[in-house]
Each structure stands twice: as C-alpha cells, then as structure tokens.
C-alpha positions in Angstrom: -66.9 -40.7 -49.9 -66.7 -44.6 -49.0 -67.0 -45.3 -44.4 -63.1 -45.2 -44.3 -62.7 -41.7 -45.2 -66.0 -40.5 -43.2 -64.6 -41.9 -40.2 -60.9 -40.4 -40.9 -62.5 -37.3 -41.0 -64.8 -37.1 -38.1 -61.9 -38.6 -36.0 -59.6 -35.4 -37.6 -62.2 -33.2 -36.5 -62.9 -34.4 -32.7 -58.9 -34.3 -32.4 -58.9 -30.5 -33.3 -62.1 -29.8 -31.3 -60.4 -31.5 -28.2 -57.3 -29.7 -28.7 -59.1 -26.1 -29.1 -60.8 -27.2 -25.5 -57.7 -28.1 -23.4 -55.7 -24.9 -24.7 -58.4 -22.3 -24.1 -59.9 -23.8 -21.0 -58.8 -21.9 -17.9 -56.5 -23.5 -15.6 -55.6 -24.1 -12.3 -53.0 -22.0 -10.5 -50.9 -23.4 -8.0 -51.8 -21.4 -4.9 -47.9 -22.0 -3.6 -46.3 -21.0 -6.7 -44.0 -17.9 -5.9 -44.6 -15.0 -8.8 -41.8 -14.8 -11.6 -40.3 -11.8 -10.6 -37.0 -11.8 -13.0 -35.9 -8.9 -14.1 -38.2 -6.3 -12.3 -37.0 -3.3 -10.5 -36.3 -3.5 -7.1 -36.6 0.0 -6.4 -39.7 2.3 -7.5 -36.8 4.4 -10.3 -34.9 7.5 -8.4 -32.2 9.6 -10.1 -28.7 9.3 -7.8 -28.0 12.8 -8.6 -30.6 13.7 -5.8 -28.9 11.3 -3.3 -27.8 13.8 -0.5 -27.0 11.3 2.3 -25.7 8.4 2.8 -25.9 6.4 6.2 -24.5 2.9 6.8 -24.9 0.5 10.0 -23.2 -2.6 10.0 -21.4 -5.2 12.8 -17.7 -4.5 13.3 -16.9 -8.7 13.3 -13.5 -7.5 15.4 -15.0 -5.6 17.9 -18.5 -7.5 18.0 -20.3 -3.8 18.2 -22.8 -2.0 15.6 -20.9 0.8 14.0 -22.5 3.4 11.9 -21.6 6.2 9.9 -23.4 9.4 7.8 -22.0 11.1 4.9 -23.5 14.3 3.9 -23.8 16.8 1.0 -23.7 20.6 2.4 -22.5 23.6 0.5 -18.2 22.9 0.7 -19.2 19.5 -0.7 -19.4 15.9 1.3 -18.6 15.5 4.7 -18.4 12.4 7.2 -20.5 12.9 10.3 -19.2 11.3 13.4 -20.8 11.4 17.0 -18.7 13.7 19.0 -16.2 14.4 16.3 -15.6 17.1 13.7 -17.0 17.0 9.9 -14.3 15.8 7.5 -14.2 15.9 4.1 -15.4 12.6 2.0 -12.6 12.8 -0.4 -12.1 8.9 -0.9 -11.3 8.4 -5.2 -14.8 6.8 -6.5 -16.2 6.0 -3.1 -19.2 8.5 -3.3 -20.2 8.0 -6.9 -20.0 4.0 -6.2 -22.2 4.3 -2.9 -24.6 7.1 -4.3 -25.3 4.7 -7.9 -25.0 1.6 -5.5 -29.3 1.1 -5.1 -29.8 2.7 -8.5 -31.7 0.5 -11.4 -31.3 -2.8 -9.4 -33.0 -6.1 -10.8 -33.9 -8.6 -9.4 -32.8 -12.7 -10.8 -35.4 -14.6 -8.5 -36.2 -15.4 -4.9 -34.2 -16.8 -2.6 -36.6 -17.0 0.2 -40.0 -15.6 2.3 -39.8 -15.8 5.3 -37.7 -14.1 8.2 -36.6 -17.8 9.6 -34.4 -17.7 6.3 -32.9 -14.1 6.9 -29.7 -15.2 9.2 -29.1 -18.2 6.4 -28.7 -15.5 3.6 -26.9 -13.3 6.5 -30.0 -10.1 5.9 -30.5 -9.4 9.2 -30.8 -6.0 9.8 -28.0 -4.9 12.1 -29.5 -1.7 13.4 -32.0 -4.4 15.3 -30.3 -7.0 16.2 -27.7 -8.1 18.7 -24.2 -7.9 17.5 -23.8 -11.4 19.0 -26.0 -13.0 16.0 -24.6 -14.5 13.3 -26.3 -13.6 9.7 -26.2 -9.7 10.3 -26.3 -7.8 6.9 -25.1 -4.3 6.1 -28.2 -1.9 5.9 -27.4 1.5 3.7 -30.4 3.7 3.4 -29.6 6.6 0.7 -31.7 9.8 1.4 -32.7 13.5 -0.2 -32.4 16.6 0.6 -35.1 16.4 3.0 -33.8 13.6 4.8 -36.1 11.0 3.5 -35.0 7.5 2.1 -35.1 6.9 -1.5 -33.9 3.9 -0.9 -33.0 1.7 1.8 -31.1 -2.4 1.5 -29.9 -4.8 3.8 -26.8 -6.3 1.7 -26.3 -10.2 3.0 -23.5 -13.0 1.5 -22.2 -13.2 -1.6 -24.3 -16.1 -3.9 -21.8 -18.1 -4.3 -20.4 -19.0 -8.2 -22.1 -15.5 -9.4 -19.8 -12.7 -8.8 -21.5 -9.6 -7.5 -24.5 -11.0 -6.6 -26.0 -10.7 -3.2 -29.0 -11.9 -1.1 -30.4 -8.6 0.1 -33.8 -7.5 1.3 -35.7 -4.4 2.1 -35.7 -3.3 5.7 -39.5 -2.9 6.2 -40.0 -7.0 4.2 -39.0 -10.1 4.6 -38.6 -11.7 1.1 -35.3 -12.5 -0.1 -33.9 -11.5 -3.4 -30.7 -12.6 -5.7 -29.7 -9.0 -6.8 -26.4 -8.0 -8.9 -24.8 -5.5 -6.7 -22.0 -4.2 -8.4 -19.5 -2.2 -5.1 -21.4 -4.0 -3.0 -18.0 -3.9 -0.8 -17.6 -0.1 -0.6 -20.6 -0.2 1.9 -18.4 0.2 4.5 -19.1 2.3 8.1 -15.2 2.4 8.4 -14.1 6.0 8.4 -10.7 4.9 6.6 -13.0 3.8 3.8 -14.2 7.3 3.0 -11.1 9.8 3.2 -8.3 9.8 1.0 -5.6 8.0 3.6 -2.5 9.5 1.6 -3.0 12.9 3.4 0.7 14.2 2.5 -0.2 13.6 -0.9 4.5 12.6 -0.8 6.1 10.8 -4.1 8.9 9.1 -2.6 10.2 9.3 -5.8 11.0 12.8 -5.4 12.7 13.0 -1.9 15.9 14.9 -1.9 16.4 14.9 1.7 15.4 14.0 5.2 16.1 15.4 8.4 16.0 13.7 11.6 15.8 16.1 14.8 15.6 13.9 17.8 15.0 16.3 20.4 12.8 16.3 23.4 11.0 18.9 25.1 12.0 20.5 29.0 9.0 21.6 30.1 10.5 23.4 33.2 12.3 25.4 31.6 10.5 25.3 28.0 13.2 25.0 25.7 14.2 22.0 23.8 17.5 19.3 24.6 18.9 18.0 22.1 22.0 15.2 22.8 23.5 15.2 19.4 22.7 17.6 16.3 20.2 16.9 13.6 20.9 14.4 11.1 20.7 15.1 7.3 20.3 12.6 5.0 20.8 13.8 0.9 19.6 11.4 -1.8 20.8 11.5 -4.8 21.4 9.0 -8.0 19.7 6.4 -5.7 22.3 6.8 -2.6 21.9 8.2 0.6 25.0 10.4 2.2 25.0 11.7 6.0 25.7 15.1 7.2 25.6 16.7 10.8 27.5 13.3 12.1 30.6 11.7 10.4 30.7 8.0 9.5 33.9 6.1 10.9 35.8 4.3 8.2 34.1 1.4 9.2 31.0 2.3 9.4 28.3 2.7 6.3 24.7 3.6 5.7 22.1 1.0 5.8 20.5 1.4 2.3 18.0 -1.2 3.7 16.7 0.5 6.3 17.2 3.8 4.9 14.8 3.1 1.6 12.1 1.5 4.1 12.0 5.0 5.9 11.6 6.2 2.3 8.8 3.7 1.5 7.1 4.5 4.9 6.5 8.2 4.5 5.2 7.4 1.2 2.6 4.8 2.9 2.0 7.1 5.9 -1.7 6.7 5.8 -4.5 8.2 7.9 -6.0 6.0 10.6 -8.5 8.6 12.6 -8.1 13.0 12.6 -9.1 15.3 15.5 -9.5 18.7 14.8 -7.2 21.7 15.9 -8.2 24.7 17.9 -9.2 27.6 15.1 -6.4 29.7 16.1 -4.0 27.2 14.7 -5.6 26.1 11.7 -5.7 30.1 10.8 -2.2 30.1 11.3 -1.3 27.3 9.5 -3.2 28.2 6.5 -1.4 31.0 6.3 1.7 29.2 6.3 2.7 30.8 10.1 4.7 28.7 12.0 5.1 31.2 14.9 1.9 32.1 16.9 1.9 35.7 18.5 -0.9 35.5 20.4 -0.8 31.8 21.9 0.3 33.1 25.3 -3.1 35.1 25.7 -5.1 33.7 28.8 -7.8 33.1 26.5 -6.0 30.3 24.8 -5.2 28.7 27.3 -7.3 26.1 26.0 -5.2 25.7 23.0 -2.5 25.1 25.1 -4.3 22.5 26.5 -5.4 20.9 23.6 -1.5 20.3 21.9 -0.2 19.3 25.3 -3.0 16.5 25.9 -1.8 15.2 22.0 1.9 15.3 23.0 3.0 18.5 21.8 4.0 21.9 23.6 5.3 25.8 23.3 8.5 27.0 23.7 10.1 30.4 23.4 11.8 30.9 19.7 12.6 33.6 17.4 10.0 34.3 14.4 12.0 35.7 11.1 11.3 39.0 12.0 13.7 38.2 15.4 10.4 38.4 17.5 10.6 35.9 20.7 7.3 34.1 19.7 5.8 30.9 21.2 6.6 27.8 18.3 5.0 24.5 18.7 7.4 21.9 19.1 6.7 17.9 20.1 8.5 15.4 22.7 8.9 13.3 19.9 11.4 15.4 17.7 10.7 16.4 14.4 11.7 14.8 10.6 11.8 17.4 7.8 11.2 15.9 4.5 12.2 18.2 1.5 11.5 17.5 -1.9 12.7 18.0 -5.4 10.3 20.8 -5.7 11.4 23.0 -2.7 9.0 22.2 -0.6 9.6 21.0 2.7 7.1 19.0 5.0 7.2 19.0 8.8 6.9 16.2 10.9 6.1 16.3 14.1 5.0 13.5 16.4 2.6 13.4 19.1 2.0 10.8 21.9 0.1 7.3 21.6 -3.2 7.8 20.6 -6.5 6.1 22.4 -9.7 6.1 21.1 -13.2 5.8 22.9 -13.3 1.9 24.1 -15.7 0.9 20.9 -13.2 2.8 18.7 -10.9 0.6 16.7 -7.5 2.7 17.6 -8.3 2.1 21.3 -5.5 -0.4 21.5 -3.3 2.4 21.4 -1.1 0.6 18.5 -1.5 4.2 16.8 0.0 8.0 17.4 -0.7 11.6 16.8 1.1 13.5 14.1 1.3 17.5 13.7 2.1 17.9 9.9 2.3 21.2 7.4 4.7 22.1 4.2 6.8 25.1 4.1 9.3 26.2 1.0 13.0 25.5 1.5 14.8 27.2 -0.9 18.5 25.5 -0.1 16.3 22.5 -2.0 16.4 23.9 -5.2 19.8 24.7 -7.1 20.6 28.0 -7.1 20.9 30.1 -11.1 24.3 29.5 -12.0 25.1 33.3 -13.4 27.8 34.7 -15.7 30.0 37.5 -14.9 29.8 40.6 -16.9 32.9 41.6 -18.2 34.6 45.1 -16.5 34.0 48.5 -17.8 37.8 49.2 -18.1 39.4 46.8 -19.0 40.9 46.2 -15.2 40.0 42.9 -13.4 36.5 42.9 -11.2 36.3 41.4 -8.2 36.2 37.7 -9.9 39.5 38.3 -11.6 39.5 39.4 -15.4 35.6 38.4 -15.5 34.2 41.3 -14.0 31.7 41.4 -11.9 29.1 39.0 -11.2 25.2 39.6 -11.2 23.8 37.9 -7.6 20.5 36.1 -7.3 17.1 37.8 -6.9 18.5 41.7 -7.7 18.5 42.7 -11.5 21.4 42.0 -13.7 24.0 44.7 -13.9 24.4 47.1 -17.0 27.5 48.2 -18.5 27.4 51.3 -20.6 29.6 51.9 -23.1 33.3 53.4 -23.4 33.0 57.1 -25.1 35.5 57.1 -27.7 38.8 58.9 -27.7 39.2 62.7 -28.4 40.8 63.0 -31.5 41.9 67.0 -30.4 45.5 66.9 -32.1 48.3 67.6 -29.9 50.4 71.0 -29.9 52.6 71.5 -31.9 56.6 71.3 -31.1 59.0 73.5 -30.5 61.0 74.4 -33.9 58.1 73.6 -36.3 58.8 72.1 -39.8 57.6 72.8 -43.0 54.3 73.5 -43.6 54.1 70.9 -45.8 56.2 68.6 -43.2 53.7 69.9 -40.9 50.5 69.1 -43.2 51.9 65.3 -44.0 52.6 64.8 -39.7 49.0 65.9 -39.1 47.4 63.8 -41.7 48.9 60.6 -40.6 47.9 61.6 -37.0 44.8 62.1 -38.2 44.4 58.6 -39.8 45.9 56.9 -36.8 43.4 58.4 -34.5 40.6 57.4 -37.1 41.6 54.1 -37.0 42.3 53.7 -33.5 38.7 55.3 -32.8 36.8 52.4 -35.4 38.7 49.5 -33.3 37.6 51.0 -30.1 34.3 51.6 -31.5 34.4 47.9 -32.4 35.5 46.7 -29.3 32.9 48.5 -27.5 30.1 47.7 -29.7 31.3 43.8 -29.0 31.3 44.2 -25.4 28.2 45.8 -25.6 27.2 42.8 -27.4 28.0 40.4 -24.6 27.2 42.5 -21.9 23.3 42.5 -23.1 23.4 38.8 -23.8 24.9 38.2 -20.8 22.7 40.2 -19.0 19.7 38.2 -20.9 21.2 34.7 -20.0 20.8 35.7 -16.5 17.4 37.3 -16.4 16.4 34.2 -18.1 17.7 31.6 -15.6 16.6 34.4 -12.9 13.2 33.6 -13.8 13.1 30.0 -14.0 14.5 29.8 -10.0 11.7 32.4 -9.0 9.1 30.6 -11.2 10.1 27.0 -9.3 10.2 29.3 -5.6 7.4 30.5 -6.7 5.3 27.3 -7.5 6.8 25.7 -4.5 4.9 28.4 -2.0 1.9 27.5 -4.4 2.3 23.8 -3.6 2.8 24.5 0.3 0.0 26.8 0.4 -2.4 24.1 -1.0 -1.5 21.3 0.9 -1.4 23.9 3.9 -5.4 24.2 3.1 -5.4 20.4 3.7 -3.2 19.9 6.3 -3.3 23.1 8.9 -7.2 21.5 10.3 -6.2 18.5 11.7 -4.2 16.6 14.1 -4.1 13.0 12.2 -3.4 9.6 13.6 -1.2 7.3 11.9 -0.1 3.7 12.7 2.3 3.4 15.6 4.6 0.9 13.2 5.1 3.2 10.5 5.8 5.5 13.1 9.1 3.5 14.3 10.5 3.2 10.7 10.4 7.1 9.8 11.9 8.8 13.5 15.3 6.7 13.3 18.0 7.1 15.8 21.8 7.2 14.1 22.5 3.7 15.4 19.9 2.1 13.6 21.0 3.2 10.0 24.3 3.1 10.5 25.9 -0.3 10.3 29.9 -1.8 10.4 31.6 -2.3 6.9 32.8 -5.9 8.8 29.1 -7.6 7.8 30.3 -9.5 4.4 28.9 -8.4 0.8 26.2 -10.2 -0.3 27.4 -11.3 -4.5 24.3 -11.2 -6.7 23.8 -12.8 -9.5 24.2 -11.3 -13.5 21.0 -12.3 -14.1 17.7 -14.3 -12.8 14.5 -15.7 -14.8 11.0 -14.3 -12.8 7.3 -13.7 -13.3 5.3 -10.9 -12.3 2.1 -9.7 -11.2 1.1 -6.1 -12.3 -1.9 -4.2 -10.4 -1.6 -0.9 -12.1 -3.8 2.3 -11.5 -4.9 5.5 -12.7 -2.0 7.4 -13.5 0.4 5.3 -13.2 3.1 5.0 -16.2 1.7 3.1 -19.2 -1.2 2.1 -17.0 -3.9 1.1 -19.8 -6.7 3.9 -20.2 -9.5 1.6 -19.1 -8.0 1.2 -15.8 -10.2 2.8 -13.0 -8.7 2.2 -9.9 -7.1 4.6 -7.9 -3.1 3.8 -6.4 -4.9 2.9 -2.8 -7.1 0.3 -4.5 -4.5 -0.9 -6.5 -2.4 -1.8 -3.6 -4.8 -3.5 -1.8 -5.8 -5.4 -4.4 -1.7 -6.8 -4.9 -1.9 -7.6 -1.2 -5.3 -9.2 -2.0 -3.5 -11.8 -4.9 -0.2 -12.1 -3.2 -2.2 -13.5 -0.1 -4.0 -15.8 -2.8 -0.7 -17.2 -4.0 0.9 -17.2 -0.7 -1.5 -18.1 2.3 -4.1 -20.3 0.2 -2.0 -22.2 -3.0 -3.8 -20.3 -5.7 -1.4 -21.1 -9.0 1.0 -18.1 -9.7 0.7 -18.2 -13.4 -3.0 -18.4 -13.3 -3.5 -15.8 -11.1 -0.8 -13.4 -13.6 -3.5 -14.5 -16.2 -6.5 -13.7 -14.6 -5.7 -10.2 -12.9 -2.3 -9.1 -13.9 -2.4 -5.6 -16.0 0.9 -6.0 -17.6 2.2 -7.2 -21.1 3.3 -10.6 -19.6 0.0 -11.5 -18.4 -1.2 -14.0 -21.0 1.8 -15.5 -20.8 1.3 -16.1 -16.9 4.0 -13.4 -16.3 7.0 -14.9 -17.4 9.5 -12.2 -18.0 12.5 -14.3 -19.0 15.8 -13.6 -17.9 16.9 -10.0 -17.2 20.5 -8.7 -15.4 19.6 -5.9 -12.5 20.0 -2.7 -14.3 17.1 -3.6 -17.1 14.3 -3.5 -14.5 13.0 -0.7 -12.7 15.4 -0.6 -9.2 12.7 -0.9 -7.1 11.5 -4.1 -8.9 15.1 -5.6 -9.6 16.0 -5.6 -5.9 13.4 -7.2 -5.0 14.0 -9.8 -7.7 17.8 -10.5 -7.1 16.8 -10.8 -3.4 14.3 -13.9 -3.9 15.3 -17.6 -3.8 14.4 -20.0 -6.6 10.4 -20.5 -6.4 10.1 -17.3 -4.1 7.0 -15.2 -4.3 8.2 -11.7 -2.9 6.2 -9.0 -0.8 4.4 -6.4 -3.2 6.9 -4.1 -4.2 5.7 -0.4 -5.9 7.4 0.7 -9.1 6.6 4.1 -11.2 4.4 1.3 -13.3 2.3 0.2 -10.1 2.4 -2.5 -7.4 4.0 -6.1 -8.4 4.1 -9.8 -7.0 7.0 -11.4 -8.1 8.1 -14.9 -8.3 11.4 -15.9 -8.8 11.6 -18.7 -11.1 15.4 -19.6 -11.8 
C-alpha cells in the first residue's frame, strides 16, 4: 500500500470515529424547551357511561352575571336542577349524549401558553372566580359520578382561529394552556332553553283542521265569563281558511297572510322558562279532567292562589255529568286548536311573566300559558253507513232503503221471510170432475212451488245484502272507533307532558295566535297582486332527522336545523357571504353543487310553502327561512 492510500485510509477512519463521538455523546437540553406533548390524553381515561352530573358555570355576556346550571341522572331519568325552581326533564335531542362524551378521549395538539397572565388572552378564565366584569372568562363544565365527584373538569376558552373545533382550554386547578379539538364545544351552555325540548305541543301545522278563537275575559265579581261577540271558528281545508260563528260582508275576505302566520306561530310556540302546578291539578290533568271537584276546599286555597297570581281563575261551570264544578278559565280567552287526528289542544293564556331580576325573562317581553289536549270527535268524519233494506217490503224510515244502522250501536239484523203456506184452498161449491179436480190441484200445486223457489230466492238475496251490508258497516264502525280511540291515546300522552307545568312562551308569538276578528279580516277593495307564471331561484336546504327525503346521515334534530338556516341566512344577508357558495358548502339538497340553482319553475311545481315565498321575492332577493315538509330553506330569487 503506497503513502496515498495509508493516508486515505486513516483520514476514512478518524471521520467515522468522529462521527460515532458526536452522535452518541450526550447532549445538552434546553432548560426552556416546553415538553412535546402532541397527542397525549388530557384526561387520565374515564368511561362517559358513568357520567351522572353535569354542572356548567359560565358569564351571561347580556346580562353581565355568572349563571349556572346542574343536570342530573336519578331514577325517572335526567333532570335540570334550578335554585328555587322545580326538576324538569332534560329532554333536549342529542344534548346529553354531546355534553356527557364532550371531555371523553381528548388530545392535546401543543401548548398554547404557561402562565395565568395568558389565561384572559385565550379567554380560560374560570368564571366561577372571577368578576363578570372581566373580559377573557371561559365556560368551566365539570362532569361528575355517582358519588358526586369530578371525573373531569375544563375551562373551554375561544375558538383557535382557522382550525374548526378547536379550543384553548385548561384545567381548573392549572394554568397551562392547551390547543384541544373539542368537538360540541357549543352545547356547553347554562341556558335552560338549551336542555329541554322547546317544541312542548309537540303541533304539525301541517295537520291543523281548525282553530278556535274565544276571546273572552273573566268577571271576577261575579265569576263567570263575558264574552262581546261568539267564538270564532276557523276550518282549513285544501289550503283555505273559511269563518264560522261571524259572517263575512260581501266585501270583506280572510287575510290568508295573517291567517297562515297564526298557523306557523303555534307550530313555533316554543318554551322560554316552566313553573310547576299545584299537585292537585297536574292529577287532574293527567287524567284528562278538565273540571276539579274539590278546588273549592279551604285547603286549596293555595291553588287558587297559585292560577290567579299566573293570570288565570275559577268559575262555576257544568262537568259532563251536569255537575256545577269549578273550571279553570284565563282573562286572556282561550284558542282551541283541533287537529286531523281528533285531538284538540287548549290554549289558555296567562298574564305577563317576570322573572327574578338576574333571570333573562325579567323584561317581561314573555307570558304564561295553561295548555292540555282533549279528543274532539266533531274533528273526525263520521262512518258514512248504508241502510239495510226493509223486512217487508214497505219503505223504512229513509224511504224504500230501510232502515239505517247509527254510529257506535251494532248494525241491525234482518231475519229472513218464512215462506208461504202452500195449504190448498177449499174446494168450491159444485165440484168438477175428479179428474177436473186432480188437473186444478196439480197446477195449484206447481204455481205455489214455483212462487215458493222465487221467494226463497229473493230472500236468500236479501239475506245476502243484509249480511254484507251489515259487514260494510261493522267494518267502517271500527275504523272511526280505532281513530277515537288512538286520539284519547295521543291526548293522554301529551297530557303526561303537559298537565305539570305552567310554561312561558314569548310575548310576540303570543300576539300572532290570540287574534281579534278585525285583524284577519280585510276589505275585498285592496287590489290583487298578479304573479308571475314562473320565476328562476336558488335555494338553501338545512334538512333534519325525519324530515322527507332528508339523507340518512343527517343528525340534526328540526330545532337545530332551524337555527342553523337562520345561522346562513344571516351570513348571506347581514355579512355578504356569496349565496351560491354558501348553497355549496352547507346546503343538504340535490341543487347544492350546483350553488342551488333550481331553474325556472311556475308556482304549483314547488311545495306551497316554498313557492309563495318564491313568487313574493324581487329579483336578487334573499327571503326569510321558510319550512317545507323537506326542512327549512333560504331562497334567492334570481330572475
């Protein structure tokens, strides 16, 4: 080996030696490195099904005030626990399941900061500390056991912006700062609207048949009820409204307008707060008991007190049985609502309700309601029965028909005609022949056999019809019972529901439902408005659960869906968002890749909800979110 390659290879040598040294030597660490925490639990692993409690402080923004609230598991299933107000049921679609999971398996991405200088940057602040003044406050849920111990507690800051359902959050008890996916992050909510299901009529507007508007008030002196004018009865039917109990004028005409918006609002009539009613009347009304027999007792006296501090009173009135009974009645009126099904709900409407000063109904813009279902059979078409034919041939009492079988009794039966004797007469005076005499009985004989098959005939064929008849009518008998029948069901459950509570709905939806005649009944003189045969629009489609065609991986309840049109139409409308891009990004129907474009369509091709809406927009319009069968849509009018 000549000097050159020596040297090469000590030289190749030292290089590898050197390298060896600098990666296995120890090094440094950088004493204000922060750990690399990516992708570790936050939460020592807990299974949700063990979550019994869920408590929630946060700072009302409106009211400037810390507000908290407590959902519990007991036996009957989850309750909301207020301070000084009764249990109610936590029956909100998805909002316990979402809450329960909500601290379950959480990772974390990195750091965001240390110290508690940072916490009112990245808005952790816990708000169960710290003055509602501050700016930065966080929501804090803690989710506890069955022995009332966290298994988990989070203070929930801002949203990191550009990452969708990521937060900066910390644990209560520390004060680093964590960037943490937290998917229903916004059901942490203390607002007690958040955790009920608001739709407590459980009404399809799509199946009112009729509403009844009793405008009374009460006379307290002299307990009985004045009424100026009688109740008003409005029948819908084939998508028009007709008046009974007052006559139109020839010039006058129903305002379809205002009439449909009444429609729309007992469909939307949402709770806002509930109070609970005195036992006495809750057993009542679960027993669907209008009357009360024993509310005049001096020991409920304080039940008395109770309706009349909410706006609603007893009067003297005859029970069903002709009993004078004392009947809960309001100095509101009353609106009866009766649906396709027979069932009938009652409306009645209390006085302006207040809350406690830090209560968000304290500014009286709200009003108690007094609601329960009852079945109404003049709702339901009665069995349209045939008339059995008459047992003599002579004409019943509905003419040559016979008589008629009547609802709710069995169906009459006819029993057959005996035949004819067939004894032969005497004979008369100066007999013939015996033969004469043989041949005159022989063809009696055959005539009276012949007459007796025909009557035979005759009867069997009546017979026939009778016990067909007599079937038909059993039949359609049955069906009317079966639909009375499910209608007490339906009243019964939503009785269970319904008979607890005095709910408080919004003072606005309110003014739309108790209508005076003046104010849907308009002059003819007002000129026709001439649509068009046809306009060009896109859509927005937020469907839901249930609703028709509504794709199987849709999740969201009708509520949610709602909100969330409202949500995009304030988008489009308030902050310029692109319509067509927005259709893209969220819409749920066919035309969404296509930005919503439906083309042109004439009125009748659309649902009527959707087309009226439609024909009523100007060019370039962007209409108020308007509910079909298929969900809620924000339409734009685009020629």
């Amino acid at each position: 080996m000549n000097e050159n390659k020596k040297t090469i290879s000590f030289l190749a040598v030292a290089l590898i030696a050197v390298a060896i040294a600098t990666f296995t030597s120890p090094t440094k660490r950088d004493p204000s490195a922060k750990p690399n925490l990516m992708g570790q639990a936050l939460f020592e692993s807990f299974d949700p099904r063990s979550v019994t409690g869920i408590e929630i402080v946060e700072v009302d923004n409106e009211d400037i005030q810390s507000k908290s609230i407590e959902v519990t598991q007991t036996d009957k299933g989850w309750f909301i626990r207020r301070p000084g107000k009764a249990d109610y049921p936590a029956n909100a679609d998805n909002q316990l399941k979402d809450v329960a999971s909500i601290l379950f398996d959480l990772r974390i991405i990195d750091q965001a900061g240390e110290g508690a200088g940072e916490h009112a940057k990245f808005g952790v602040i816990n708000p169960s500390k710290a003055d509602p003044t501050e700016s930065g406050i966080g929501r804090l849920i803690h989710l506890k056991n069955s022995s009332g111990s966290n298994l988990a507690s989070l203070i929930i800051g801002q949203e990191v912006e550009g990452l969708p359902s990521t937060y900066f959050v910390r644990k209560p008890e520390q004060n680093a700062v964590f960037r943490v996916e937290v998917r229903n992050a916004r059901d942490v909510s203390s607002k007690f609207v958040d955790w009920v299901e608001q739709d407590f009529l459980d009404l399809d507007k799509w199946k009112i048949r009729q509403v009844t508007l009793d405008n009374y008030d009460v006379n307290l002196a002299q307990g009985q009820i004045n009424r100026t004018s009688n109740p008003l009865v409005l029948n819908f039917a084939d998508s028009k409204w007709s008046l009974t109990g007052s006559d139109l004028k020839e010039n006058e005409e129903l305002d379809k307008e205002v009439l449909d918006a009444m429609k729309d609002a007992l469909d939307d009539l949402e709770i806002i707060d509930v109070e609970r009613k005195p036992e006495i009347l809750v057993k009542n009304l679960e027993q669907g008991r209008e009357f009360f027999s024993n509310l005049r007792d001096s020991n409920n006296q304080a039940v008395v007190q109770s309706l009349q501090q909410k706006g609603f009173y007893t009067i003297a009135a005859q029970d069903a049985a002709g009993q004078t009974v004392p009947k809960v009645v309001s100095n509101k009126g009353e609106v009866l609502v009766g649906m396709e099904s027979g069932v009938e709900y009652v409306l009645r409407f209390g006085e302006i309700y207040r809350g406690p000063e830090e209560d968000e109904n304290s500014s009286g813009n709200s009003r108690y309601i007094y609601a329960f279902a009852r079945v109404n059979e003049s709702l339901l078409s009665p069995p349209q029965l045939e008339a059995l034919p008459s047992t003599d041939g002579a004409q019943g009492p509905e003419g040559d028909k016979g008589p008629v079988a009547k609802p709710g009794s069995p169906p009459d039966f006819t029993p057959p005609t005996p035949p004819p004797s067939i004894t032969p007469p005497p004979p008369p005076a100066g007999a013939k022949s015996k033969k004469a005499k043989v041949s005159a009985a022989t063809a009696d004989q055959n005539s009276s056999s012949q007459q007796d098959a025909e009557a035979v005939k005759k009867n069997a064929e009546k017979d026939a019809e009778i016990a067909r008849i007599n079937a038909s009518n059993a039949r359609k008998q049955k069906e009317y019972d079966d639909k009375v029948a499910k209608a007490r069901q339906r009243a019964n459950e939503l009785n269970q529901n319904l008979a607890g509570w005095y709910y408080v709905i919004s003072n606005d939806v309110y003014e739309k439902i108790r209508l005076e005649r003046n104010s849907f009944v308009t002059s003819k003189d007002n000129p026709e408005v001439v649509l068009p045969d046809e306009v060009s629009a896109s859509h927005i489609l937020i469907s839901y659960k249930g609703a028709d065609r509504a794709d199987s991986k849709i999740t969201r309840n009708k509520q949610a869906a709602k909100k969330e049109a409202e949500r995009i139409r304030g988008l489009i409308v308030n902050d310029g968002k692109d319509f067509a891009q927005m259709a893209k990004e969220h819409s749920d129907g066919p035309s969404g890749p296509k930005g919503g474009d439906l083309g042109k369509f004439k009125f009748e091709v659309m649902a009527k909800p959707f087309s009226e809406a439609a024909f009523a927009l100007e060019k370039d319009e962007v209409s108020e979110v308007v509910e079909t069968g298929f969900g809620f849509h924000v339409i734009k009018r685009t020629e």
